[in-house]
mmCIF file as gemmi writes it, N, C-alpha and C atoms, coordinates in Angstrom:
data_model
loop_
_atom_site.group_PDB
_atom_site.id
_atom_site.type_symbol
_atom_site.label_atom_id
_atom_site.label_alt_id
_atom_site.label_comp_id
_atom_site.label_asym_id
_atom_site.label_entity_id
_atom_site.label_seq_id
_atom_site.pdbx_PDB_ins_code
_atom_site.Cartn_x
_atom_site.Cartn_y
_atom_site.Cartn_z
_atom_site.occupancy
_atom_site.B_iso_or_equiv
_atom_site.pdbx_formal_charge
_atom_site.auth_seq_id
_atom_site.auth_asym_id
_atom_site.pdbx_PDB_model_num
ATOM 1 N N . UNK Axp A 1 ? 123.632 118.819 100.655 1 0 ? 1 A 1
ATOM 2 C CA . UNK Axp A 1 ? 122.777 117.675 100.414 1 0 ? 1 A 1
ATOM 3 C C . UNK Axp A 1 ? 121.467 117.86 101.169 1 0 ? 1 A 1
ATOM 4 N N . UNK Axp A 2 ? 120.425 117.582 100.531 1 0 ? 2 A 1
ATOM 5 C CA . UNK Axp A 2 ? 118.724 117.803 101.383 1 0 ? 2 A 1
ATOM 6 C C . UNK Axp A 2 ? 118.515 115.648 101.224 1 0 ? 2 A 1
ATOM 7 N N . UNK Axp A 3 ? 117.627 115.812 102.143 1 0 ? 3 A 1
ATOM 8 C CA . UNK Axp A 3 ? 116.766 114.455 102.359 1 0 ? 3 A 1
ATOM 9 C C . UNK Axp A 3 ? 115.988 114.63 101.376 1 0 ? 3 A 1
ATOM 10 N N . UNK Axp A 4 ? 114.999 113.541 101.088 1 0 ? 4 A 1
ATOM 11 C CA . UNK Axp A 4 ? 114.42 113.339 99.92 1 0 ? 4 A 1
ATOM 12 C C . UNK Axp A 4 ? 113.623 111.825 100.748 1 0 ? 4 A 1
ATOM 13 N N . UNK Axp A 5 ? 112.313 111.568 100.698 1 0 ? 5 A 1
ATOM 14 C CA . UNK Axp A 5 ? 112.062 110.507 100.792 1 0 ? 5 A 1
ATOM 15 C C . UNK Axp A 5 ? 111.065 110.036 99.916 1 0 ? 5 A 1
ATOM 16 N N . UNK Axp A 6 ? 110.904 108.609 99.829 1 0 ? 6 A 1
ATOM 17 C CA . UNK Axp A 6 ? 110.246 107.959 98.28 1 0 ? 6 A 1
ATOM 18 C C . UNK Axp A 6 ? 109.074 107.089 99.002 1 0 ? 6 A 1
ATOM 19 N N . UNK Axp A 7 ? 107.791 107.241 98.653 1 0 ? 7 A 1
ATOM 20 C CA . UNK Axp A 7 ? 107.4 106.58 98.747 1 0 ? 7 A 1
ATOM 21 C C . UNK Axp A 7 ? 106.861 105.6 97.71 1 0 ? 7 A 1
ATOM 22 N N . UNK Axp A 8 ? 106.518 104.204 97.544 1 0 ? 8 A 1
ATOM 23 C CA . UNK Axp A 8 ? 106.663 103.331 96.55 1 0 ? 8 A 1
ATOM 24 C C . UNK Axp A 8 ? 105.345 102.946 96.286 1 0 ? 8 A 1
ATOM 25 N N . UNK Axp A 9 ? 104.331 102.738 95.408 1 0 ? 9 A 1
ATOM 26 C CA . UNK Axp A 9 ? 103.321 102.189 95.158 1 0 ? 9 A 1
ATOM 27 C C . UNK Axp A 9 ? 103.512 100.882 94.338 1 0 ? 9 A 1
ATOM 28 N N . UNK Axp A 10 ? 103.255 99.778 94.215 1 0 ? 10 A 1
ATOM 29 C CA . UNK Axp A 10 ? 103.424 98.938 93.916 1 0 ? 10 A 1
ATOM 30 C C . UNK Axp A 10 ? 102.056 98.078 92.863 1 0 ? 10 A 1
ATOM 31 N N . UNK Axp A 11 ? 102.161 97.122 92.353 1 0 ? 11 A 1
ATOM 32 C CA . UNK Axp A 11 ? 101.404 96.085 91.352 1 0 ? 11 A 1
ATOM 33 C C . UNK Axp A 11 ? 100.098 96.283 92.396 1 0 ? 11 A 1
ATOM 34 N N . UNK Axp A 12 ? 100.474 95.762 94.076 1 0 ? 12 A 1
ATOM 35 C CA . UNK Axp A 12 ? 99.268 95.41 95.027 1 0 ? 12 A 1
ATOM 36 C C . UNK Axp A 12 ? 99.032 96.562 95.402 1 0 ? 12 A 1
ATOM 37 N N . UNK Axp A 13 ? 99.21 98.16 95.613 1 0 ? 13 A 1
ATOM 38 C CA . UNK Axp A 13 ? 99.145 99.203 96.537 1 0 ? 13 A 1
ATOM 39 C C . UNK Axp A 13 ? 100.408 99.846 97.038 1 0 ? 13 A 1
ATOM 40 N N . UNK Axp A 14 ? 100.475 100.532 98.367 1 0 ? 14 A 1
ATOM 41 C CA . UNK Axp A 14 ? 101.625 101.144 98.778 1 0 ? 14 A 1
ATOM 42 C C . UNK Axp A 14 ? 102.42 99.965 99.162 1 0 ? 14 A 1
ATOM 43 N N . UNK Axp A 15 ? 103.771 100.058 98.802 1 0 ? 15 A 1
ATOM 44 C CA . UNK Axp A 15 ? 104.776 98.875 99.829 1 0 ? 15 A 1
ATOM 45 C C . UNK Axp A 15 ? 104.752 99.88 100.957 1 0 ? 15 A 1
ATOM 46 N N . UNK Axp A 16 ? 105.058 98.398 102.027 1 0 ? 16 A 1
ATOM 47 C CA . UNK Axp A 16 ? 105.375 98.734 102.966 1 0 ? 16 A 1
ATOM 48 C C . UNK Axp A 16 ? 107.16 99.545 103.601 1 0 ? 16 A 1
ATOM 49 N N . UNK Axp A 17 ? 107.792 99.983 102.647 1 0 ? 17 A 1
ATOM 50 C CA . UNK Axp A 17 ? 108.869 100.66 102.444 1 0 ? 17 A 1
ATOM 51 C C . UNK Axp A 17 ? 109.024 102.104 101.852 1 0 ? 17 A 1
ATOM 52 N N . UNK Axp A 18 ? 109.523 102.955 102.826 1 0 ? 18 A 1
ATOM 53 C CA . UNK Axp A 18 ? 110.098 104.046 102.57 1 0 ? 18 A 1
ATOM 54 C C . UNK Axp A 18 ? 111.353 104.325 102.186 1 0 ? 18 A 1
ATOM 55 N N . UNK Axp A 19 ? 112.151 105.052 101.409 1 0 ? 19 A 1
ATOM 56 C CA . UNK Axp A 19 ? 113.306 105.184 101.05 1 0 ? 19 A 1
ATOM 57 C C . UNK Axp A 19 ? 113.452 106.614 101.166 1 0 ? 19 A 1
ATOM 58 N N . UNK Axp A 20 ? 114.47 106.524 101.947 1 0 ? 20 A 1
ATOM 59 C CA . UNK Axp A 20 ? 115.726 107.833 101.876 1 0 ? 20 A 1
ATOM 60 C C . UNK Axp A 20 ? 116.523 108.358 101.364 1 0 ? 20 A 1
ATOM 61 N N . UNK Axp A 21 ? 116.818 109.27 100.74 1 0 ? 21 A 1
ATOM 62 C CA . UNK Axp A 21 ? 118.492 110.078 99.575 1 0 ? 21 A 1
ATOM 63 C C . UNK Axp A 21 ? 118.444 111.102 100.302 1 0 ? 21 A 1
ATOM 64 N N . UNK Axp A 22 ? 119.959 110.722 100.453 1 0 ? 22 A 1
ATOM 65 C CA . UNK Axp A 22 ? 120.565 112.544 100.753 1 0 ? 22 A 1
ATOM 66 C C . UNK Axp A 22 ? 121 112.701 99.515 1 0 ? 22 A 1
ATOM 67 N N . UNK Axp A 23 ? 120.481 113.963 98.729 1 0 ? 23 A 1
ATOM 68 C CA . UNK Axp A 23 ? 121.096 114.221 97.239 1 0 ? 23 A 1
ATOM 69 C C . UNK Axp A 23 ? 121.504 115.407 96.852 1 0 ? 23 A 1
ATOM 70 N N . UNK Axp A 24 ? 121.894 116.079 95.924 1 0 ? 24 A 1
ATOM 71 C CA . UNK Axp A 24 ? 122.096 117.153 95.855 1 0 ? 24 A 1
ATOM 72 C C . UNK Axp A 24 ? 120.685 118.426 95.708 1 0 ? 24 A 1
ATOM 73 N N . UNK Axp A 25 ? 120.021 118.067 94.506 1 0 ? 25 A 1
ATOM 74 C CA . UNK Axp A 25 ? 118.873 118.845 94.147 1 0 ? 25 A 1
ATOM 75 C C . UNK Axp A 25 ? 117.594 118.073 93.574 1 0 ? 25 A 1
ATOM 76 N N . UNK Axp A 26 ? 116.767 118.855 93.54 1 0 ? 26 A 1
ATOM 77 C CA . UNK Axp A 26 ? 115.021 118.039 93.121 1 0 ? 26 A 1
ATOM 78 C C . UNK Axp A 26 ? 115.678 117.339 92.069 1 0 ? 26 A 1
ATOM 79 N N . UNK Axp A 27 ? 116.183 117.867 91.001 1 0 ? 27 A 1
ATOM 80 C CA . UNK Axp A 27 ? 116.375 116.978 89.966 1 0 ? 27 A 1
ATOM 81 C C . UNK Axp A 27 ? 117.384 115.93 89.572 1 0 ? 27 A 1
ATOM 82 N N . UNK Axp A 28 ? 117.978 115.954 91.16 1 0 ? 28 A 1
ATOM 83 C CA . UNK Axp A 28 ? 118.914 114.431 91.383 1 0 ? 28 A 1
ATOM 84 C C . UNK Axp A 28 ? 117.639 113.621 91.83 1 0 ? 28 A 1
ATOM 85 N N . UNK Axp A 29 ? 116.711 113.944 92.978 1 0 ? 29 A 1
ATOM 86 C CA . UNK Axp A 29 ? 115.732 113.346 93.375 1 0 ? 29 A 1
ATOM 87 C C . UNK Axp A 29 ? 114.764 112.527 92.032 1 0 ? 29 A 1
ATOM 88 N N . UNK Axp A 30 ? 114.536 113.604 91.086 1 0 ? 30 A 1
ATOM 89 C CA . UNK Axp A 30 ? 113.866 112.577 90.162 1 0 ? 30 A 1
ATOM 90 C C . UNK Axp A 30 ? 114.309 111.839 89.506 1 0 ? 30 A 1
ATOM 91 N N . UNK Axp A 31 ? 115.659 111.681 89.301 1 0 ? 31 A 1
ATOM 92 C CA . UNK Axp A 31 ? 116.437 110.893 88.505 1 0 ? 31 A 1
ATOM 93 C C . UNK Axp A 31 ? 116.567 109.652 89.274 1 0 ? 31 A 1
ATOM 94 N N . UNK Axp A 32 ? 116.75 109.535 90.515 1 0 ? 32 A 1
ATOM 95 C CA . UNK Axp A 32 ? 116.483 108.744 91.683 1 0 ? 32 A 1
ATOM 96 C C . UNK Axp A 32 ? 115.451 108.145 91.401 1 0 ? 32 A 1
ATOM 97 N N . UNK Axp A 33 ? 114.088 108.832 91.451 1 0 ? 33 A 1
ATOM 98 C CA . UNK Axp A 33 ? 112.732 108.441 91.594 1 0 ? 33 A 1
ATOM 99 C C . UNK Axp A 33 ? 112.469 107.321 90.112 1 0 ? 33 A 1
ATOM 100 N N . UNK Axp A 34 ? 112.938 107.621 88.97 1 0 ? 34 A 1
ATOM 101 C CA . UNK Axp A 34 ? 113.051 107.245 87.786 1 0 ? 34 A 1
ATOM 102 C C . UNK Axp A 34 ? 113.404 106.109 87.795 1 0 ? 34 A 1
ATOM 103 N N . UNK Axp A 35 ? 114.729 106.016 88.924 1 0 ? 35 A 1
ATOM 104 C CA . UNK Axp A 35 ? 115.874 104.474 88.78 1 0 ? 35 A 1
ATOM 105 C C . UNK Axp A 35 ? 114.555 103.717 89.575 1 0 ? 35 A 1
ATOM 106 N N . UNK Axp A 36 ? 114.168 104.437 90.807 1 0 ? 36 A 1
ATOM 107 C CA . UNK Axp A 36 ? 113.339 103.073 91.795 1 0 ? 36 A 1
ATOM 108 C C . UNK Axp A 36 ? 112.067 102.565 90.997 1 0 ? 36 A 1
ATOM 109 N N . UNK Axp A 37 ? 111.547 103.758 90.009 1 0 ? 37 A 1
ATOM 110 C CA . UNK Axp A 37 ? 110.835 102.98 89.279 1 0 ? 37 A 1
ATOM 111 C C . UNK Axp A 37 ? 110.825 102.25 88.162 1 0 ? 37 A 1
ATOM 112 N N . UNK Axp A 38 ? 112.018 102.343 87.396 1 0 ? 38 A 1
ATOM 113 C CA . UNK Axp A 38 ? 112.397 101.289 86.828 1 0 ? 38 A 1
ATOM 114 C C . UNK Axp A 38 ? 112.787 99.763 87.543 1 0 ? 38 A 1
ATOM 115 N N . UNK Axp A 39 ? 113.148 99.841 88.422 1 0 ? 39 A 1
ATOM 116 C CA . UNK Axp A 39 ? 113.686 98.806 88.945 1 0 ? 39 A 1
ATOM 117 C C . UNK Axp A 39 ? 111.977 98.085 89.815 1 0 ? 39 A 1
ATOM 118 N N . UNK Axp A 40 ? 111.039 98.751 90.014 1 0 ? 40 A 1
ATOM 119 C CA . UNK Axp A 40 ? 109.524 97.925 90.544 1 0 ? 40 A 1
ATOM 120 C C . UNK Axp A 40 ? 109.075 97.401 89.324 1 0 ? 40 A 1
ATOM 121 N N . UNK Axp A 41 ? 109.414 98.247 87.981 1 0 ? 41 A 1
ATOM 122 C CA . UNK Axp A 41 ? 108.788 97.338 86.802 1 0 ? 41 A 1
ATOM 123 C C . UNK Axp A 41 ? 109.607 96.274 86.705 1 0 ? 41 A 1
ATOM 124 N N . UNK Axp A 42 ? 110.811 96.117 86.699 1 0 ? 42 A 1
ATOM 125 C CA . UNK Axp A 42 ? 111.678 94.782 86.507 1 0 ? 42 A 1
ATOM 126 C C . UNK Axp A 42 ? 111.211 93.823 87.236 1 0 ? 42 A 1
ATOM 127 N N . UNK Axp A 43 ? 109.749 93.836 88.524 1 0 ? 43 A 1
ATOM 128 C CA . UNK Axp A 43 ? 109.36 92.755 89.07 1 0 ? 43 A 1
ATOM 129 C C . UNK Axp A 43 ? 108.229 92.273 88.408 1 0 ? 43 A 1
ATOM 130 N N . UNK Axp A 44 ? 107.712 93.17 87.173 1 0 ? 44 A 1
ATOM 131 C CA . UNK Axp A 44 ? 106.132 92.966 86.931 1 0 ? 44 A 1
ATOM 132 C C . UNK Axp A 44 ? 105.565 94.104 86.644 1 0 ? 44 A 1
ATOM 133 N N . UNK Axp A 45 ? 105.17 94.323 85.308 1 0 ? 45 A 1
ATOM 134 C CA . UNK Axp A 45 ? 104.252 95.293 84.831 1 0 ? 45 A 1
ATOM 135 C C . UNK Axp A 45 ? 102.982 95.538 85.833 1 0 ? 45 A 1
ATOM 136 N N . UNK Axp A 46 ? 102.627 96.508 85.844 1 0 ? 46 A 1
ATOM 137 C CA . UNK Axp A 46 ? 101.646 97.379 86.093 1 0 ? 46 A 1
ATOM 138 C C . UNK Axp A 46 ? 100.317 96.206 86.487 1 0 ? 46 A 1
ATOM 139 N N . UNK Axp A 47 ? 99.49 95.996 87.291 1 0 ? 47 A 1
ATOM 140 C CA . UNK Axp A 47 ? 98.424 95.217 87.19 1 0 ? 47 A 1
ATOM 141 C C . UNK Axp A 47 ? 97.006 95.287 87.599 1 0 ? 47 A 1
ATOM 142 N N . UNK Axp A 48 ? 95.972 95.278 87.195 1 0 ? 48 A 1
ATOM 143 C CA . UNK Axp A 48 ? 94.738 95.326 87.973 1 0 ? 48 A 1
ATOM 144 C C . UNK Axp A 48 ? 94.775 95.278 89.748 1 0 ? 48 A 1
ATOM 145 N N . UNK Axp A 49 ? 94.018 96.556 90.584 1 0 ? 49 A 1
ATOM 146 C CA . UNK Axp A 49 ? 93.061 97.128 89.502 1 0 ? 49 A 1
ATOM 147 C C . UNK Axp A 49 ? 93.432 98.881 89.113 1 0 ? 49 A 1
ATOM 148 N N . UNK Axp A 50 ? 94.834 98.779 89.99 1 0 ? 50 A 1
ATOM 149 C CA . UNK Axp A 50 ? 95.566 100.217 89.069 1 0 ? 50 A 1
ATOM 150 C C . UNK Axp A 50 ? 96.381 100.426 87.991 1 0 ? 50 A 1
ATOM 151 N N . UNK Axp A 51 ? 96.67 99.339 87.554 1 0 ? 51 A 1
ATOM 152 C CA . UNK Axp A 51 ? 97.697 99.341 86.022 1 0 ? 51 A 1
ATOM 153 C C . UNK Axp A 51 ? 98.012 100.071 86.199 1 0 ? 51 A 1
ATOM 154 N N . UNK Axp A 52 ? 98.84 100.912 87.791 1 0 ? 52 A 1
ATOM 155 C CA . UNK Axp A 52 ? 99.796 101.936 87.517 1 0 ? 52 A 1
ATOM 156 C C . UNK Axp A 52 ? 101.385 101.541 88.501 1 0 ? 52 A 1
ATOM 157 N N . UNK Axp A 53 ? 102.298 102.055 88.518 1 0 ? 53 A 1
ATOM 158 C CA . UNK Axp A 53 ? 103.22 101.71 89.517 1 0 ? 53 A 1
ATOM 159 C C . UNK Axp A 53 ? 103.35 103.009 89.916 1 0 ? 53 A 1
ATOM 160 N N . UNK Axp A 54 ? 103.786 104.137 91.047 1 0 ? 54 A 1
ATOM 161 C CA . UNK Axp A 54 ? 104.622 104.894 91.204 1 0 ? 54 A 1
ATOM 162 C C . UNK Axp A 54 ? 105.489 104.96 92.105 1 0 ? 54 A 1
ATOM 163 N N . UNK Axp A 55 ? 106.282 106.635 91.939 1 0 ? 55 A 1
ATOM 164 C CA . UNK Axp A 55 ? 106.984 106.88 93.023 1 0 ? 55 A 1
ATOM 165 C C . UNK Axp A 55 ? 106.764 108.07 93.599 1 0 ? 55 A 1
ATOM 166 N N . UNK Axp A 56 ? 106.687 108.454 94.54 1 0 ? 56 A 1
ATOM 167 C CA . UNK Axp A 56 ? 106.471 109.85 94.925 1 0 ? 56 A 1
ATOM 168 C C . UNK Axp A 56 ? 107.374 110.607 96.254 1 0 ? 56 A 1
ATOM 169 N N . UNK Axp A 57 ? 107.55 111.662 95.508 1 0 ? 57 A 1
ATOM 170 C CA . UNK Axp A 57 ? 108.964 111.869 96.406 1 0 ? 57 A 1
ATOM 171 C C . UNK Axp A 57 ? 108.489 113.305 97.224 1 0 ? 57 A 1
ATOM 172 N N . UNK Axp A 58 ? 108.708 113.27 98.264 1 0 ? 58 A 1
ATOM 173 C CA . UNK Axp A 58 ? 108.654 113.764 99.533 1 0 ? 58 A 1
ATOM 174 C C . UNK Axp A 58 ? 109.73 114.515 100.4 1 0 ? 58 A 1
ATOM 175 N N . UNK Axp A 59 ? 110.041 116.244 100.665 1 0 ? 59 A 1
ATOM 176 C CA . UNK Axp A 59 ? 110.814 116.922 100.815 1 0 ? 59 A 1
ATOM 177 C C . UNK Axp A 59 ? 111.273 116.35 102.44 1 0 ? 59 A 1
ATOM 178 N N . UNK Axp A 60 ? 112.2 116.493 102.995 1 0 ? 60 A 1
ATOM 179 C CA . UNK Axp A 60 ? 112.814 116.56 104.429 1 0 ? 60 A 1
ATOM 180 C C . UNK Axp A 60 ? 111.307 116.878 105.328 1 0 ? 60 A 1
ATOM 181 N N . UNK Axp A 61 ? 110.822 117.656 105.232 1 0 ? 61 A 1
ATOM 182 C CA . UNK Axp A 61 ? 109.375 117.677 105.991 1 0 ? 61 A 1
ATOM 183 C C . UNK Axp A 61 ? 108.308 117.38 105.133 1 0 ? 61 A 1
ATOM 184 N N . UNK Axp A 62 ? 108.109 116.086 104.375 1 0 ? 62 A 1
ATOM 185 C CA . UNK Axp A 62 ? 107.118 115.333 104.173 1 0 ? 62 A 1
ATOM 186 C C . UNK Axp A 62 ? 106.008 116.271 103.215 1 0 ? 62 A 1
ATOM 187 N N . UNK Axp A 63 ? 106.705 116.926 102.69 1 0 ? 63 A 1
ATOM 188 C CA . UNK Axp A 63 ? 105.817 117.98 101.938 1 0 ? 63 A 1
ATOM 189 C C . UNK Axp A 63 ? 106.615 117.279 100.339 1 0 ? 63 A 1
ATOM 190 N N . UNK Axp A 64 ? 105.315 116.436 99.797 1 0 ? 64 A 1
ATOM 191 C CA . UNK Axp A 64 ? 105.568 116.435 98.095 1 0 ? 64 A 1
ATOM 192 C C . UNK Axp A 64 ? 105.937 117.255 97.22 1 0 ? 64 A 1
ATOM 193 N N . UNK Axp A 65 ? 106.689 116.719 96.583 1 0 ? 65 A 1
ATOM 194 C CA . UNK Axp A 65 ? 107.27 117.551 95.222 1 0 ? 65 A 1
ATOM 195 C C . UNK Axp A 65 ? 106.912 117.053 94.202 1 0 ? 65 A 1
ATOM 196 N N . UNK Axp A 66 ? 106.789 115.631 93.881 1 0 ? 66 A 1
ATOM 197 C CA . UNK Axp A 66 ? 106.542 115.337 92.445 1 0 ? 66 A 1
ATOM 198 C C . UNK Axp A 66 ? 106.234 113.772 92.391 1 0 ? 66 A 1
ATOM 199 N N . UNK Axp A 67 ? 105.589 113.255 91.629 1 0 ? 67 A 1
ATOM 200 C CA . UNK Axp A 67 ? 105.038 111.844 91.646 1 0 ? 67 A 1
ATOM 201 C C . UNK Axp A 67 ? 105.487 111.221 90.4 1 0 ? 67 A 1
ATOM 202 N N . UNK Axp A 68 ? 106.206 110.03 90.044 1 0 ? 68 A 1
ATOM 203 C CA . UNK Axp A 68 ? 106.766 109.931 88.732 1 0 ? 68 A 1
ATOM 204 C C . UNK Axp A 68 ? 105.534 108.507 88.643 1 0 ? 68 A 1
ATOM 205 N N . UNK Axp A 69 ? 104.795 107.881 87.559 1 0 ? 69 A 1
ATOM 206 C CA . UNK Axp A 69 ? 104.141 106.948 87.552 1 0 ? 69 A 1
ATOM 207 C C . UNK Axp A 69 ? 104.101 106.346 85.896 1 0 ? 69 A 1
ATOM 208 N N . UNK Axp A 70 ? 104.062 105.225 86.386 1 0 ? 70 A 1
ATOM 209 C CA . UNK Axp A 70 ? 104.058 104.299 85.195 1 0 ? 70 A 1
ATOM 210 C C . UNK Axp A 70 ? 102.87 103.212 84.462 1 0 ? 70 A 1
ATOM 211 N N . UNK Axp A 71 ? 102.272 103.944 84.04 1 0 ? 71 A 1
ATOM 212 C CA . UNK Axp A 71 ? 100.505 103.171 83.516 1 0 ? 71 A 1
ATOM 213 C C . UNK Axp A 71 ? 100.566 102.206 82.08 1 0 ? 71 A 1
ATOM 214 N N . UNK Axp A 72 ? 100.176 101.322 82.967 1 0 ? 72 A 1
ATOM 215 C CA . UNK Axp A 72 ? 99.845 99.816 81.858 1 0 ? 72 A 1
ATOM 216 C C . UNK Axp A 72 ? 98.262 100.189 81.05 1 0 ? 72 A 1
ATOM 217 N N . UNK Axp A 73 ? 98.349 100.23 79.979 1 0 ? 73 A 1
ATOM 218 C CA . UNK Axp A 73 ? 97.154 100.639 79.233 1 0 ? 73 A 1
ATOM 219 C C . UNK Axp A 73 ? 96.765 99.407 77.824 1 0 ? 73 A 1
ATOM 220 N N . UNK Axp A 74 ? 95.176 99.183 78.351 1 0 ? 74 A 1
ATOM 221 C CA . UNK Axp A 74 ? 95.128 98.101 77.089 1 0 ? 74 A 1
ATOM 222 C C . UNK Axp A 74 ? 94.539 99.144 76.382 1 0 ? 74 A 1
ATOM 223 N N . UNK Axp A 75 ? 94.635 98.822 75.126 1 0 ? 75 A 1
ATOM 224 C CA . UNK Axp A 75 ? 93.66 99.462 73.966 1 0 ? 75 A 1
ATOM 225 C C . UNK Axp A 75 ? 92.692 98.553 72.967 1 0 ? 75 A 1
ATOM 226 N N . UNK Axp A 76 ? 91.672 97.952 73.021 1 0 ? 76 A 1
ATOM 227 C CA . UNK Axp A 76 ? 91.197 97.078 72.189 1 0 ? 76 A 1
ATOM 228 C C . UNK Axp A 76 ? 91.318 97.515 71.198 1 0 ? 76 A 1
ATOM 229 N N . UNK Axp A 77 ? 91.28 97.189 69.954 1 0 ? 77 A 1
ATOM 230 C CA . UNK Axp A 77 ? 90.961 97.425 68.312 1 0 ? 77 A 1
ATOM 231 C C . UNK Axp A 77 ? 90.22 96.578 67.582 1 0 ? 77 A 1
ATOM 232 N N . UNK Axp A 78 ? 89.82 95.537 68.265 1 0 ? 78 A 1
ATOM 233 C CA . UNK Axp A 78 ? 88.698 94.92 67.79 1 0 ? 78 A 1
ATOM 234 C C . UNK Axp A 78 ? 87.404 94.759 68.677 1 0 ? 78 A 1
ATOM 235 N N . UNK Axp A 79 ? 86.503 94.555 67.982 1 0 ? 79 A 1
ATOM 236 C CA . UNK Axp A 79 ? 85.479 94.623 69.087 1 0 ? 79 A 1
ATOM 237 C C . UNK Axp A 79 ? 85.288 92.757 69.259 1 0 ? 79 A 1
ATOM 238 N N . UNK Axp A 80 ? 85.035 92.642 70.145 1 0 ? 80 A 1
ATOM 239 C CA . UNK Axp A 80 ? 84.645 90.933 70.442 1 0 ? 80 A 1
ATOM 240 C C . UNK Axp A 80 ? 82.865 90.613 70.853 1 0 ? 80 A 1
């Protein structure tokens, strides 16, 4: 098992919360990373002024591996 830590970006910016997994491999880690970000959209889509959410996951010595993110996108089709 390796550490894995998450950091969370949120609707407002970074939360103030870090999360820990001991898991097997990177790609338990993103499957991980996937669940925590499903579960920040279940509080609230994406909102100004990043319409983005992520997660970004971080090796045992704080060295990134991969950023999973979730972008709220308007598209007009009419002009006003």
């Amino acid at each position: 098992m390796s550490k894995f830590l998450f950091q969370l970006l949120g609707q407002k910016g970074p939360l103030p919360v870090e999360l820990e997994y001991n898991l097997a491999t990177v790609e338990d880690a993103k499957r991980q990373a996937r669940t925590a970000l499903a579960e920040i959209a279940r509080d609230g889509l994406p909102e100004e002024p990043l319409n983005m959410l992520a997660v970004e996951v971080f090796d045992h010595e704080r060295r990134p591996i991969v950023e999973l993110r979730l972008l709220l996108e308007e598209i007009p089709k009419q002009e006003t």
